[in-house]
N, C-alpha and C positions, 0 to 999 in steps of 0.2 A: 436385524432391523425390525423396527416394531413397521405396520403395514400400514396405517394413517392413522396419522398426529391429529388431534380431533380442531385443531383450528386451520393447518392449511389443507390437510387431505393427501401429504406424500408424509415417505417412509423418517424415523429416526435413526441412526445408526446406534447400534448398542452403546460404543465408549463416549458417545454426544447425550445419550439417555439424564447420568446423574445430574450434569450441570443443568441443563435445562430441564429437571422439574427441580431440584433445588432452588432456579430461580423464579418455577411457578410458586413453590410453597413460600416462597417470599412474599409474594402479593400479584409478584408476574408485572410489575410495571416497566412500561417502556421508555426509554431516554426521555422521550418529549413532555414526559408526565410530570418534571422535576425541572425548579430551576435551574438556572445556568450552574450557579456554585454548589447546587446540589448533586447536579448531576457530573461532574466535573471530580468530587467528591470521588461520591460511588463510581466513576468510571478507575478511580486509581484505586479503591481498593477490589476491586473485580478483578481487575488485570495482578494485581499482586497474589490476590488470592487463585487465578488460575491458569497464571501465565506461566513461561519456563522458568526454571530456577537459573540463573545468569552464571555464566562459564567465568572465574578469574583468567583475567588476563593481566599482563605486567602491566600496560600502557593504557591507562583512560583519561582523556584531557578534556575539559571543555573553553571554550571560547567565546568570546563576543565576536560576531559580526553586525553590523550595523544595530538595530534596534531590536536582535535576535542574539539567541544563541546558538552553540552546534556542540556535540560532544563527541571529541573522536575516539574508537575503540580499536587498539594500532593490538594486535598480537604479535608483532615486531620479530614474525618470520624473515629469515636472512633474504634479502634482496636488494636491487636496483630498482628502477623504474617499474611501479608496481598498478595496479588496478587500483579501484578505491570504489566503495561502495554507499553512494549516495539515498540514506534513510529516509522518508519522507510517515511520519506517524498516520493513523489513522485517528478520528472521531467527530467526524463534521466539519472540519474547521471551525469548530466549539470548544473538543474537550479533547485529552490527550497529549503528554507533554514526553519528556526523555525518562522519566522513570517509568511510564507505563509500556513502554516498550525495550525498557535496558534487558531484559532477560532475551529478550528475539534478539535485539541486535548484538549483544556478549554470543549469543548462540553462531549465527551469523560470521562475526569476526573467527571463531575459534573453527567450525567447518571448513570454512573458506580458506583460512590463513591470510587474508586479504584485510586490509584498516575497514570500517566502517563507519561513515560520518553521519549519526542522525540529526534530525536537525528541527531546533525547536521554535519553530515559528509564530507568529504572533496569532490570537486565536481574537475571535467575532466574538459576540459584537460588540468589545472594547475594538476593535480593528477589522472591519468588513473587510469583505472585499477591493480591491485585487491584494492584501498585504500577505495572505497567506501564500499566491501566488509568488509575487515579489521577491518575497524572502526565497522560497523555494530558488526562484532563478539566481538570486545573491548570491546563495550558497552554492551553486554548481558553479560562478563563478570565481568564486573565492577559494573553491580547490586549486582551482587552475593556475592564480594569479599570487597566490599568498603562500608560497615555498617557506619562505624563511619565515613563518607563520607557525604553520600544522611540521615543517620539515620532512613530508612526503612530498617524493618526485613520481609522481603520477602520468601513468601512461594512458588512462581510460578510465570511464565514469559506467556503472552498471546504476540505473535508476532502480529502487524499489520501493513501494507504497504499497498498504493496504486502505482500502475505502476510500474517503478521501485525499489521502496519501495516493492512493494508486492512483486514481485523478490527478494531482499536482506532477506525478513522474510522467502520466500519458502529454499531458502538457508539453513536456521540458522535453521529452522525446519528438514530440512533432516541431516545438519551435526548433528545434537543436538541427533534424533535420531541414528544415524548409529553409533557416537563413544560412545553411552552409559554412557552421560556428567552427572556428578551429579547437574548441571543447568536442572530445570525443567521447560520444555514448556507445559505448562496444554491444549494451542489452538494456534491456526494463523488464523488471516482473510486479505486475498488476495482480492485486490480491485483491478479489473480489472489489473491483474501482467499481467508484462514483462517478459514471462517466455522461451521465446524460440526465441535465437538469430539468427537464422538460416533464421527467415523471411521466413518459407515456406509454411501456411496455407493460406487455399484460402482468408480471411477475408480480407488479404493487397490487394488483387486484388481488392475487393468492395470498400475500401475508400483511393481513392486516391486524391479527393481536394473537399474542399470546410468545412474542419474541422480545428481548431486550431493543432491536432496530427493527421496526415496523416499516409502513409506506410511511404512515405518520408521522415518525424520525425523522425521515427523510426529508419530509417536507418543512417542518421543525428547524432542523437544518439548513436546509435551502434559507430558509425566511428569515433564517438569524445571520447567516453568512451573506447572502445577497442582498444588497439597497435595493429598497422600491425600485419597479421599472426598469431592473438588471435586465438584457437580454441574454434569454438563459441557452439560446444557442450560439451563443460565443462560443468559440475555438478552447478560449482558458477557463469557459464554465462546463461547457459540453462537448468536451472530446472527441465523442462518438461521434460528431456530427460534423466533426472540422472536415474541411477537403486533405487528404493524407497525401503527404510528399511520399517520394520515392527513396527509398535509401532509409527507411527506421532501421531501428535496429530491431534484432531479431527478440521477440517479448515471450515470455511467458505467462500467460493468463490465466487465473485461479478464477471459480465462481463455485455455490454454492446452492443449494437448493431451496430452504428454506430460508429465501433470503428476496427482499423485494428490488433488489439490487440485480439479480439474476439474468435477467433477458437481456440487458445493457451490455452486462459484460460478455456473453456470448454475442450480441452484435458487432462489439465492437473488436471484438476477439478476429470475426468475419470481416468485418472491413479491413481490416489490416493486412490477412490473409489475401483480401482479393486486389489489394494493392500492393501485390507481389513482398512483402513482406514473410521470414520466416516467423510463424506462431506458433507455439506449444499448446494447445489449450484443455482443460480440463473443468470436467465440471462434477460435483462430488455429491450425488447424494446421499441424503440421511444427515445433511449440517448443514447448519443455519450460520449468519454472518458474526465472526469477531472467532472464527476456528482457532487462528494464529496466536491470538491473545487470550486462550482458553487452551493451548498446547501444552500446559505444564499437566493439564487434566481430561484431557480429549487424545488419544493416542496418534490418531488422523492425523490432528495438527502436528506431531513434532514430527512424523511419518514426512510431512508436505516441507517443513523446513530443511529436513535431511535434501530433499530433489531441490529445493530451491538454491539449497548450496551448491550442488553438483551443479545446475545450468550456469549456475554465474561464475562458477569456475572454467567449464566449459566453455563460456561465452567468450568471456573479461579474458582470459590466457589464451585463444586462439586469435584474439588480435594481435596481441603484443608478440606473439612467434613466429605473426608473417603466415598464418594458415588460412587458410580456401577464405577466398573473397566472396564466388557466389555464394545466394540466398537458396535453402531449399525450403520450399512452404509444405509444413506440417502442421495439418491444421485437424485436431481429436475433435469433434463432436458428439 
């Protein structure tokens, strides 16, 4: 690792090195510098240029649901009653669609042996707020209810999102818990979420330029996805802040260092834990946010997808065998 990054003052990790000065020598601009269609743009071809190369698999469908779409990625290992793994994209709820993340979730599907359903919801601000949510909950119920639809007989739902994705999954795990839904969440894994809109953790003071997602972003974000006068401590905007039911499912949480996003998700990583919840948590320095979607080029990130498979294998298949009901909280800091 190089010993400080001369904008935020912590380390880089050698294989994060290339990407991010190739996108200093670009100009070094941040999401928010660029309009919507611009940036929406360059978001797809960043992620093709450094995301994973996508696993063939026999089985890829996509779908309409309501005023959305989803695309399932079935690897159509021999089973019965199986898991199914609910993708939720990252980019704001601005930018980011099913081809900027088909290589994660083809990866995903192929680890796992498990379908993968991402899911491509309506983005801001042709569609503020709540629709990215909305759609989110649509689609975890239209697994459940649309058999003779997708033709998977699904025994449990693992949530995963990175960024704002992670966000909409932490969402759908606490409502999921709190009204005692007969949709079963077996886990959630939170990649570096968007979980507290309030912007008040010190981590936005450390990275404010010289990253593709800044505080800036953020807030960029925030302002395009929320109407005027949103209260940004809602439950379905700011997670981290909801009262946590009992009974989540066991989460694994990623965060990142060079990332203003940082302290949120270590927060929130902590709430969960102290609400008797089992958490996995990790936090990784020498990388900055969008690892996952830069794993075709960052070693780290495909390193982190390999674990992300094992938990949700681990997770999603000890419900469905009838294994240990208690929670143990493991919680890395």
């Amino acid at each position: 690792m190089t010993n400080h990054d001369p904008f935020t003052g912590r380390p880089v990790a050698e294989d994060a090195a290339a990407v991010l000065e190739g996108f200093r020598a670009s100009g070094g601009r941040s999401f928010h510098t660029y309009t919507v269609s611009e940036v929406r743009d360059l978001y797809e071809r960043s992620c093709a240029a450094n995301g994973l190369i996508g696993d063939p698999l026999s089985a890829v469908s996509d779908f309409n649901v309501d005023d959305f779409g989803v695309r399932v990625y079935d690897p159509q290992v021999s089973r019965g009653p199986t898991p199914v793994v609910l993708f939720l994209h990252g980019g704001g709820w601005v930018m980011g669609s099913l081809s900027t993340h088909d290589g994660l979730c083809r990866r995903l599907a192929a680890l796992t042996g498990l379908p993968v359903v991402a899911v491509d919801y309506r983005l801001a601000p042709e569609h503020p707020y709540p629709a990215a949510i909305e759609d989110s909950r649509a689609a975890l119920h239209w697994l459940f209810s649309a058999r003779e639809v997708h033709g998977l007989d699904i025994s449990n739902a693992v949530l995963v999102g990175d960024s704002a994705g992670g966000q909409m999954a932490a969402v759908l795990a606490i409502e999921n818990a709190t009204n005692n839904s007969p949709v079963h969440v077996s886990a959630q894994v939170l990649i570096y979420p968007m979980v507290d809109l309030t912007m008040s953790t010190r981590s936005y003071a450390r990275v404010g330029e010289g990253f593709p997602l800044v505080a800036d972003t953020v807030a960029w974000f925030a302002d395009t996805y929320l109407p005027e006068g949103t209260d940004r401590t809602l439950p379905d905007v700011s997670p981290a802040l909801a009262q946590l039911p009992a009974g989540l499912p066991p989460a694994f949480v990623i965060t990142v260092d060079n990332d203003p996003l940082a302290d949120e998700g270590a927060n929130f990583a902590a709430a969960m834990a102290r609400a008797g919840t089992e958490v996995h948590y990790q936090h990784l320095p020498g990388y900055a946010h969008g690892l996952l979607t830069s794993a075709g080029r960052v070693q780290r990130g495909e390193q982190k997808v390999d674990e992300i498979a094992a938990f949700i294998r681990r997770r999603a298949l000890v419900k469905v065998t009838g294994g240990a009901s208690g929670f143990e909280t493991v919680c890395r800091f």
